[in-house]
Every structure is written in C-alpha cells, then in structure tokens.
N, C-alpha and C positions, 0 to 999 in steps of 0.2 A: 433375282434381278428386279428393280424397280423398274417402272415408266414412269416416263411424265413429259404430258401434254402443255404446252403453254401458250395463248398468242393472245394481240391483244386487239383489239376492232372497233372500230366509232359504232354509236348506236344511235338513231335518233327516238323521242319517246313515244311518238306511235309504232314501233318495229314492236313485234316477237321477239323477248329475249331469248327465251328459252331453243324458238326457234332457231336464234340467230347462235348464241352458243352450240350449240351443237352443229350447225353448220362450220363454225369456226373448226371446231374439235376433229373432226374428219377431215377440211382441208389441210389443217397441221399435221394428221396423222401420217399423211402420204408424205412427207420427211424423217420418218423415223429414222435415227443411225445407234448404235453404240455409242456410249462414251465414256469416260473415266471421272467421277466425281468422286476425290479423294479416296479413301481408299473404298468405294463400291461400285461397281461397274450398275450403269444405269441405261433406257432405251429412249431413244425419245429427239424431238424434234429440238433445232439450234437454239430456241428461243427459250425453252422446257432447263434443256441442260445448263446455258448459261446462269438461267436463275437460282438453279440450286447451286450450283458453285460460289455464285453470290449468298447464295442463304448459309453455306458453307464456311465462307471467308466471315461471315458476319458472327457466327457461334465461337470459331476461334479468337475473331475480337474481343469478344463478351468473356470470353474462358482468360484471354490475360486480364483484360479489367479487374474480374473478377481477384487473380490473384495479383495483381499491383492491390489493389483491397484489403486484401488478407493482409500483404507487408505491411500496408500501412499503417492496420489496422494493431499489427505488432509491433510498430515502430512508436505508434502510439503509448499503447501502455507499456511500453517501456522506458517512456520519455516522464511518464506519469513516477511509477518508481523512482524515476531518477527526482523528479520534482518534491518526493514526498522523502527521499534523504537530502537532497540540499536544505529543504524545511526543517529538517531534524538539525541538522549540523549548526543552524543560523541560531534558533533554538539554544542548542546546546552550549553555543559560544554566548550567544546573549547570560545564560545565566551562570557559564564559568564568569564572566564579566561584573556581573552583580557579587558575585562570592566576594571574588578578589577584592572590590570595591568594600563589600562589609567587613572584611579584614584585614584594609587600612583604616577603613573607619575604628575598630577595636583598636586598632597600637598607637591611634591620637587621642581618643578617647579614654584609654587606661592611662598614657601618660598625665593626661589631667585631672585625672582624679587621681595617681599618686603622688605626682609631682608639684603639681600646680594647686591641688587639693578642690578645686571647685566646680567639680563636674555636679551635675542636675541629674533627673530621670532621663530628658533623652540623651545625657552620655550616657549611663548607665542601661539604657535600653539596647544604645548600640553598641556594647562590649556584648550582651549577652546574645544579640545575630551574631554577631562577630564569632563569639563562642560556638554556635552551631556548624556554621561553614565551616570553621576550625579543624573541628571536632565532629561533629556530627557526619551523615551519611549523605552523599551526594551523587547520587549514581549515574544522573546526566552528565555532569564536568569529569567527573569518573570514569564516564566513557571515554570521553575526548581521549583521553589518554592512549586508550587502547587502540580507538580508530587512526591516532594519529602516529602510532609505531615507538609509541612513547615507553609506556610498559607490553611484556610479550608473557607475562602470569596471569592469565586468561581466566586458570582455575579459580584464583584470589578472587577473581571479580563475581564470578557466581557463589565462589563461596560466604562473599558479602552480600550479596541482594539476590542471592535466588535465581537471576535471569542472564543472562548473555549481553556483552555492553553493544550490540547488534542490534536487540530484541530491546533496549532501553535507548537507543538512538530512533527507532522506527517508534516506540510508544510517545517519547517527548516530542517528536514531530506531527501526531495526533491533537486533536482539540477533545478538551473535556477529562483529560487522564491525572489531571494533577493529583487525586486522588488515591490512583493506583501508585504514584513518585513516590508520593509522601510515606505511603506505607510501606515500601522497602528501602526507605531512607532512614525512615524511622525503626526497621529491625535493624538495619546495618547500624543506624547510631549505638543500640543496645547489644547490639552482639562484639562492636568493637571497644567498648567503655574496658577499662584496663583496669578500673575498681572492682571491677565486678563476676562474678565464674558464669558460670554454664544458666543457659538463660530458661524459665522453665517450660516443663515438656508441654502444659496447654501452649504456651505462646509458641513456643517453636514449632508442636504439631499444626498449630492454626494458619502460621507462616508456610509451611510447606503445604498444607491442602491449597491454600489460595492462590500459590503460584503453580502447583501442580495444574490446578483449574484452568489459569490462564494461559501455560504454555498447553494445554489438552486442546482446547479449541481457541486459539492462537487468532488474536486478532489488532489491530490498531488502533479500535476503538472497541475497548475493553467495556463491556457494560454490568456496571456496581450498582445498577438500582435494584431495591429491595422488591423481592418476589425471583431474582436471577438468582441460579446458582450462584454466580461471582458473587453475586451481592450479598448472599444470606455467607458466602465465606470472607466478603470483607468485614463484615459484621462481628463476628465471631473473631478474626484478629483483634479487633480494637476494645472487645469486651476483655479479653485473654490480658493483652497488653495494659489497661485500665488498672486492670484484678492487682498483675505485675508492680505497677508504677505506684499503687495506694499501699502497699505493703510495707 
C-alpha cells in the first residue's frame, strides 16, 4: 500500500520552510483514510488522493496520444508508399506517351522517305527511335500493362527483364535509375531480336548476377556507382554486352 501526503500552505519569506513543511505534513496526516486509485489501493489524506488520481488520468492521456502517434505515424508512411506508386504510374504513363509519340513519328517519317522520297537525317533519325520503342525493350510501358489488368503472363514479363513489372513500376518512380532501365531494356531488346539464337553465356551470366544483386538487397534507389557491388556488376554487363555487339 502506498501513502501519500499532500497539501498546499502560503509561506511568507521570512518563515521556516522546512519548519513550516513539516508542520503542514502532520496536520494532513490526521486525515488519513483509504482510497482507491485505479487499480491500487493507496493511504492518505483527500488532497494526497485526489492528486494522484489526477496524476493518473493525466498518464492515460499521454498513453492514447501516444498511440493516436503511432497511427499516425503509420498512416503516414503509408500515405508515403502510396505517394511513391502514384509517382511511378505518372512516370510510367509519361513515357508510354513518349513511345507512342515516336512511333507515329516513324509511320510519317517512313512514308516520306518512301513515298515522298525526301526525308533528311532528322526523318531518318526518327524512324530509328521509332524502331527501338517498336522493337526494342521497354519494361516501364510494359508494366502498364500488367498493373493495368491488361496482360495476366506475369512469368513472360520476368522472363524478359529479370524483375517483376511491381519491382520496375516502384524503380521508374525513383530518381537517378535510368540506368538500371536501360540495362534491362537493353537485354530484353537482345533477348527478344527474332534474328538472332540463344544470347551468350557471359552476357546472360552477367544479366542474372546483376539483377540477382539487385533484387538480394532490394532497393528504390539502386546504387551503380563504381566501388558498389551493383556497380562493379553493372559494369561487367555492358563490358559482356559491348564483347557481344562488336562481334
């Protein structure tokens, strides 16, 4: 059982406090009674009890703050997730939009240099963007697809770029990854070429170390600078891939 003493007394600055406290503390004590403060029973005069009841009511305050806190707190970063897939998807739509775009640009551009005959370097320039969106590997707008219920051959999409169209919606919503696109755009473009067989084992072993890496310690922002693991293995893709393309 606790006690506790409480009261409260004017004092002027010539008085004994010390005196005067302890006088205080005996006249209170001659009210002692029982009482119940939540769940411990305590001794102690009206004044005593009330305050810790207050000191009581005031911890349980603190105890919900604290957990409206914590929701908040997980209301937060979850608001955050949500903010860094809407960034991906904006993203992702901006450069389906660009594709498209260079891929009308290619069917007016071809017509006038076969039909019209007088296309320049930049028709010619843009038939050959044109040709890569085409043709080539796009793993962003690739997604769309996926997230959008569009295709439901999930396996097809890893088995072109290596990674999940999940894991390539949350990386194109990142800043600074164009890097990492490029290089699983660029084995999708080469693994999908219809001229060509089985792609060889450095390039392919180098493709799967590098994305093994990246999906091992899985991040948003993927870091390719040289002296990183990631980096000494993007490095070694594009040396592989080089070896491949000068052949």
């Amino acid at each position: 059982m606790d006690v506790v003493v409480h009261d409260e007394v004017q004092a002027q600055v010539e008085d004994e406090l010390e005196s005067l406290a302890k006088a205080s503390i005996i006249a209170a004590a001659q009210f002692l009674e029982p009482d119940q403060v939540g769940e411990k029973l305590v001794y102690g005069n009206h004044s005593g009890t009330r305050l810790l009841k207050k000191l009581g009511e005031m911890g349980q305050q603190i105890d919900r703050l604290n957990h409206n806190v914590t929701g908040l707190k997980h209301e937060v970063t979850g608001l955050g997730h949500e903010v860094i897939g809407l960034k991906g998807q904006v993203a992702a739509h901006a450069q389906a939009i660009d594709g498209y775009m260079a891929i009308r640009n290619r069917f007016l551009d071809v017509f006038r240099r076969d039909k019209l005959g007088d296309a320049d370097f930049r028709h010619t320039r843009g038939i050959r963007i044109g040709n890569d969106y085409a043709h080539g590997g796009d793993a962003t707008t690739d997604a769309m697809l996926y997230q959008q219920g569009k295709r439901k051959d999930r396996n097809v999409f890893v088995a072109l770029y290596g990674l999940s169209f999940s894991e390539v919606i949350e990386l194109h919503a990142a800043k600074e990854v164009a890097g990492v696109i490029a290089l699983i755009n660029t084995y999708a473009s080469l693994l999908a070429r219809k001229d060509a067989g089985p792609l060889p084992e450095g390039l392919e072993a180098a493709f799967r170390r590098f994305v093994g890496e990246l999906e091992a310690n899985w991040s948003d922002q993927p870091d390719t600078t040289p002296g990183t693991t990631l980096g000494l293995l993007y490095s070694q893709f594009w040396v592989e891939h080089n070896r491949f393309t000068r052949c």
